[in-house]
C-alpha positions as CSV (number, residue, x, y, z in Angstrom):
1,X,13.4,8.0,-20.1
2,X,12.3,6.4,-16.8
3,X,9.5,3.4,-17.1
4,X,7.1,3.2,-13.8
5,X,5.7,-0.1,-12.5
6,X,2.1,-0.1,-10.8
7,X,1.4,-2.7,-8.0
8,X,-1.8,-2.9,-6.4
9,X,-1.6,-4.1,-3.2
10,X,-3.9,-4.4,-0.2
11,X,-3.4,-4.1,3.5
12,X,-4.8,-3.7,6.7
13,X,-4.6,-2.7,10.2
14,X,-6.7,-3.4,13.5
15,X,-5.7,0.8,14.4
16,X,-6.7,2.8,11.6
17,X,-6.9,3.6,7.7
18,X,-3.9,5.3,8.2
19,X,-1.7,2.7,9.9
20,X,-3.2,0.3,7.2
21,X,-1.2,2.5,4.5
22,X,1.6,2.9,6.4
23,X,2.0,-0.6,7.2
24,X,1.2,-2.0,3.2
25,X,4.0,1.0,1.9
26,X,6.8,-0.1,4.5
27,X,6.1,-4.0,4.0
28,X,6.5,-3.5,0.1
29,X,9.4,-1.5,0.5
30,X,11.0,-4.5,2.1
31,X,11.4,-6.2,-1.3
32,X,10.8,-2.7,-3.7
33,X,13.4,-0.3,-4.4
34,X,12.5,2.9,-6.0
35,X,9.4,3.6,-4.2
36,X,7.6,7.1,-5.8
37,X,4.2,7.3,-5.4
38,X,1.0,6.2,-3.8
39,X,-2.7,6.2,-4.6
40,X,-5.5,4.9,-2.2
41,X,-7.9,3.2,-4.2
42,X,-9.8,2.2,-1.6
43,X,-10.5,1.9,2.1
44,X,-13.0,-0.5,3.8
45,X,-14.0,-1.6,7.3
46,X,-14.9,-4.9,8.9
47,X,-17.5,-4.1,11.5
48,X,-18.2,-6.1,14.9
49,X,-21.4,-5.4,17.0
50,X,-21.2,-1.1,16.7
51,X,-17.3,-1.2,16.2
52,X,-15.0,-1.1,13.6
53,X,-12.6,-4.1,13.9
54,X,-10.4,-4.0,11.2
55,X,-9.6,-1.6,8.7
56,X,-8.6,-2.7,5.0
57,X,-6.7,-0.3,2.3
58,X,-6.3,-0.8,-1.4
59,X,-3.4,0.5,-3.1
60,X,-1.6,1.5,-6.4
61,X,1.7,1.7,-5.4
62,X,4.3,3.2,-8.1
63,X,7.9,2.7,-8.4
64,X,10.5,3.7,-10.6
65,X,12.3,0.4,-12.9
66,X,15.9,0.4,-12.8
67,X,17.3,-0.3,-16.1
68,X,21.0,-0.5,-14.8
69,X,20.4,-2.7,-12.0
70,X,22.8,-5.8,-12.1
């Protein structure tokens, strides 16, 4: 039987919501083997004047728990 782990996680990015995930899922996987699944929670904005200035994503990120891991 595999067991999952949830983390949630937030990132963020002066490009774009996108780059925001990207960046928050290769940072994690750094540090997190196993990696399977991600769900945006949510995705909000910091605004400046009529511009967006930095973008914020929250995650759920899922990975798989390795019971034979030494």
């Amino acid at each position: 039987m595999a067991t999952e782990k949830h983390l949630r996680l937030t990132g963020s990015s002066e490009i774009s919501w996108k780059d925001a995930i990207t960046q928050t899922i290769n940072e994690a996987s750094k540090t997190i083997d196993y990696l399977t699944r991600v769900t945006i929670l949510e995705q909000t904005a910091t605004i400046t004047g009529k511009k967006i200035t930095k973008y914020f994503v929250e995650l759920d990120l899922c990975f798989t728990i390795d019971r034979d891991r030494e």
